[in-house]
C-alpha positions in Angstrom: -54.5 3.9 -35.4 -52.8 5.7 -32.6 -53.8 2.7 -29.7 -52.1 0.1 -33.0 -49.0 2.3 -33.2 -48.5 2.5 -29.7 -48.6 -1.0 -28.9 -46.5 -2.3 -31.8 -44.0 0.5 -30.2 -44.8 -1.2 -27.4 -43.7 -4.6 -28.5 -41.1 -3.5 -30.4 -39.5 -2.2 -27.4 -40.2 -5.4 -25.5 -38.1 -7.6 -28.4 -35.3 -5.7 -28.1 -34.9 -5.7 -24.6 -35.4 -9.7 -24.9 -32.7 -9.9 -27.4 -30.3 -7.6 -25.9 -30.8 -10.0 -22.8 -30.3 -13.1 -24.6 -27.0 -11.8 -26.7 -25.3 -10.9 -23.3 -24.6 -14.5 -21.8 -24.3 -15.8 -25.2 -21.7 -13.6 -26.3 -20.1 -13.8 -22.6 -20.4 -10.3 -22.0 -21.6 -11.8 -18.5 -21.2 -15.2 -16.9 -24.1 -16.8 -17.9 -24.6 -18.5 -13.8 -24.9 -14.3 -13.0 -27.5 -13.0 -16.2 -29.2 -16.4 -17.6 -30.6 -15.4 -21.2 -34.0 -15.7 -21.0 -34.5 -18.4 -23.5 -33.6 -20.5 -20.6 -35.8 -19.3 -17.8 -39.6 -21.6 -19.5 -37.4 -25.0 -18.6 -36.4 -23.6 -15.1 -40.4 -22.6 -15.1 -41.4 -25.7 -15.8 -38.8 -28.0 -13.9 -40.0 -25.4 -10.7 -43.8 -26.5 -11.7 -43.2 -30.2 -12.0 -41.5 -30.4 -8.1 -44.6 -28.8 -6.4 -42.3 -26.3 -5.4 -43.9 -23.1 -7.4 -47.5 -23.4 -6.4 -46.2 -24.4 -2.8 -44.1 -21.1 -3.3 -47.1 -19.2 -4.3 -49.1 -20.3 -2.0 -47.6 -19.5 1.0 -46.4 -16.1 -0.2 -50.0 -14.9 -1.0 -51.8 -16.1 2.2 -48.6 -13.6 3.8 -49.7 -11.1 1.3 -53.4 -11.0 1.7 -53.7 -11.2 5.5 -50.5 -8.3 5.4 -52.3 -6.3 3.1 -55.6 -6.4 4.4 -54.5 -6.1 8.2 -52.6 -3.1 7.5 -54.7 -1.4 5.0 -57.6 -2.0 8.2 -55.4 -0.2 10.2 -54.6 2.6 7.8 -58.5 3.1 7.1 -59.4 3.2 10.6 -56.9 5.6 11.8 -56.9 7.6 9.3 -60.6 8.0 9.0 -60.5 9.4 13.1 -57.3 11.3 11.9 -59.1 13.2 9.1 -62.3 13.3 11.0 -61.0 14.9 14.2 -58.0 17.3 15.1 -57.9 16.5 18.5 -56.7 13.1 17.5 -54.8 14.4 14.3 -52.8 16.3 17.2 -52.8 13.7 19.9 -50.6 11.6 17.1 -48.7 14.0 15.1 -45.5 13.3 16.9 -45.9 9.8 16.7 -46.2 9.8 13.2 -43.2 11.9 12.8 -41.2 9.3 14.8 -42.0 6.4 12.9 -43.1 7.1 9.8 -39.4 7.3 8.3 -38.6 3.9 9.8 -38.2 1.6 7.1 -40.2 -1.8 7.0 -37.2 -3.8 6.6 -36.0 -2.1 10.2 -38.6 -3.5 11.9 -37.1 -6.9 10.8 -35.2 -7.8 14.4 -38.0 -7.2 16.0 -40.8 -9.1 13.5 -38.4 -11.8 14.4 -37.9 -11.4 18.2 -41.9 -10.9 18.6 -42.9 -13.8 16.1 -40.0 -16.0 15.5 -39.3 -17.2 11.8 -42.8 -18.2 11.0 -45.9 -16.2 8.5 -46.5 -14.2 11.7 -43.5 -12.4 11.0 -44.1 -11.5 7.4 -47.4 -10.1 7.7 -46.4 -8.4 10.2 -43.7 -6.7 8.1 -45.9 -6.2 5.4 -48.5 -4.7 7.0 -45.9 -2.2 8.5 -45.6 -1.1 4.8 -48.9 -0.7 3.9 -49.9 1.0 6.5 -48.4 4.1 6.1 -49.5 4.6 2.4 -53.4 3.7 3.2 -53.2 6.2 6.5 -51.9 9.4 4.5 -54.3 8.3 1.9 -56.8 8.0 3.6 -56.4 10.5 6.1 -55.5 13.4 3.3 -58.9 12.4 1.1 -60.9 13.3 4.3 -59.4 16.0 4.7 -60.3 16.8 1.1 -64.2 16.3 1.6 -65.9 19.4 0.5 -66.7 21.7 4.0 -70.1 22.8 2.4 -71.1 19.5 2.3 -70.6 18.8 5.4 -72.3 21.9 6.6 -74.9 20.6 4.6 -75.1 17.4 5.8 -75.2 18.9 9.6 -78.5 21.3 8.7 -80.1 18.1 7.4 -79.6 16.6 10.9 -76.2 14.7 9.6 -74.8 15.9 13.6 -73.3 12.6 15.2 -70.1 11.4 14.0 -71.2 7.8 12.6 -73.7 9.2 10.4 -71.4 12.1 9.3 -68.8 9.3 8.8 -70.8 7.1 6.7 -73.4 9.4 4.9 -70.5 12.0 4.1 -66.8 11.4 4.6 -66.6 8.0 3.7 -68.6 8.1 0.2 -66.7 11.2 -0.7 -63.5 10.2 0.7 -63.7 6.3 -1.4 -61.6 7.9 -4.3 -58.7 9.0 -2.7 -58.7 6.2 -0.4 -58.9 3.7 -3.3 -55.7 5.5 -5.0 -53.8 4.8 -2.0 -55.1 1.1 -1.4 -53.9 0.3 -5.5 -50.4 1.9 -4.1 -50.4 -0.8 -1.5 -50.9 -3.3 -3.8 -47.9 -2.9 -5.5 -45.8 -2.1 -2.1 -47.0 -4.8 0.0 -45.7 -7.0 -3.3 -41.9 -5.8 -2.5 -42.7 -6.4 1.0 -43.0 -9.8 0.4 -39.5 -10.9 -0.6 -38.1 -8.5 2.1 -40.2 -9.9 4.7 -39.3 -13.5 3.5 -35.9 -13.6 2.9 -35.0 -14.2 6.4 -36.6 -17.7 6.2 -40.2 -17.6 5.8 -41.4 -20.3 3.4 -42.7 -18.5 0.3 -41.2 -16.8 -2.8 -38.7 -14.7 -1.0 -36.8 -17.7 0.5 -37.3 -20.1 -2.4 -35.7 -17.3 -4.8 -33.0 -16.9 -1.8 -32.3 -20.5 -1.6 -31.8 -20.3 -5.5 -29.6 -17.9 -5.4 -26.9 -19.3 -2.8 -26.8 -22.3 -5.5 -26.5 -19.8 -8.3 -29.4 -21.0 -10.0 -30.5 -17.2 -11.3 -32.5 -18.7 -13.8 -35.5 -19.7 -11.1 -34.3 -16.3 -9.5 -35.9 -15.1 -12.2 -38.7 -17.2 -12.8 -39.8 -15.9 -9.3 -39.4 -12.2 -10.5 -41.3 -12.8 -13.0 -44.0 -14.6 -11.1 -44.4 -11.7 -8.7 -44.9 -9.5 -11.7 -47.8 -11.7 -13.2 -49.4 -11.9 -9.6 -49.4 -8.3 -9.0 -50.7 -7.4 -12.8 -53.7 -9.7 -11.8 -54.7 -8.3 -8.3 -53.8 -4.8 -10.0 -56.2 -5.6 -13.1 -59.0 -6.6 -10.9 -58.8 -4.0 -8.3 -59.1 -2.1 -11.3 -62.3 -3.5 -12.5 -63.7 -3.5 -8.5 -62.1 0.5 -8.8 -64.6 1.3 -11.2 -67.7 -1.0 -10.3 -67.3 1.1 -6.5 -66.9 4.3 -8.8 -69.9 3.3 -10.9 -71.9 6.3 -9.4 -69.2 9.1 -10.6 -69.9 11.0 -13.9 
């Protein structure tokens, strides 16, 4: 009764919001060319589908997505993993963190672009900029987080060199927190992708650009909305891989 409740709550709330939407161009509250109603936004969906251009669109923004996201979640494993596991090294890099890890991704635009030129090399490498961060903390502070008696353990059981420490202790205990931070970067590599296509990578970042400058908000939106059905299916399955890893836990 509860879960029933809650979603009809649920889609109550979601009809309202689609019919405040739609009464605010009709009734002129806003030009219509700035807020389409949404009523509008399946023919601009389907006009997009019949020109090629949304699964060309889609295309090129998730091969940018997946190499960004699994480039810099790599990165973000590895170095955290030697960051947690060692101080030495935690030490050797603190200040370098400290430097950089307020930079924005979108800063590092000039440069993406003096490096790599307008092409996909550019955009992952923008992306992965923003998901590194996340997976490193992550990763680095779920390490940190592994229980000190079992590592002690471990080392009386002959658990001594730092491979089989790494993969017989700190990795299996560590998967959790390091899974919570990989399902962040899911979503925050997502927002990466507009920011790092905007400035004229093909994908959905410069088609929704492109639409834009000809005031065609209705396939701005058809793009948003896109994005948010894309990421509810990588988040639904990482889910579902989330708890087939986690199988093990009580």
């Amino acid at each position: 009764m509860t879960l029933f409740r809650s979603t009809g709550l649920a889609v109550v709330g979601l009809l309202v919001f689609l019919g405040i939407w739609e009464a605010v161009p009709r009734l002129d509250l806003v030009n219509p060319a700035f807020l389409p109603p949404p009523s509008t936004i399946p023919e601009a969906f389907l006009k997009e589908v019949r020109n090629g251009g949304w699964l060309v669109a889609i295309g090129e923004s998730l091969s940018h997505y997946i190499v960004g996201l699994v480039v810099g979640a790599g990165a973000g494993i590895g170095l955290g993993l030697v960051s947690g596991m060692f101080r030495w090294f935690d030490n050797l890099t603190a200040w370098i963190v400290r430097l950089l890890r307020p930079i924005p991704g979108l800063a590092w635009v000039p440069f993406a672009i003096i490096w790599f030129g307008v092409e996909p090399r550019a955009a992952i490498f923008i992306i992965a900029i923003a998901v590194f961060w996340i997976v490193f903390f992550a990763t680095q502070g779920a390490v940190r987080g592994v229980d000190r008696d079992l590592v002690e353990v471990a080392q009386a059981f002959g658990f001594r060199s730092a491979w089989s420490r790494l993969t017989k202790i700190m990795l299996p205990a560590a998967t959790p927190g390091i899974l919570v931070g990989l399902r962040t970067a899911l979503g925050q590599a997502w927002m990466a992708v507009v920011a790092a296509e905007i400035f004229g990578v093909p994908g959905i970042g410069q088609r929704m650009m492109q639409a834009s400058s000809l005031l065609s908000t209705d396939i701005v939106v058809v793009y948003m909305l896109t994005m948010a059905a894309l990421y509810g299916l990588f988040d639904t399955a990482f889910v579902a891989l989330q708890g087939w890893l986690l199988r093990w836990r009580p």
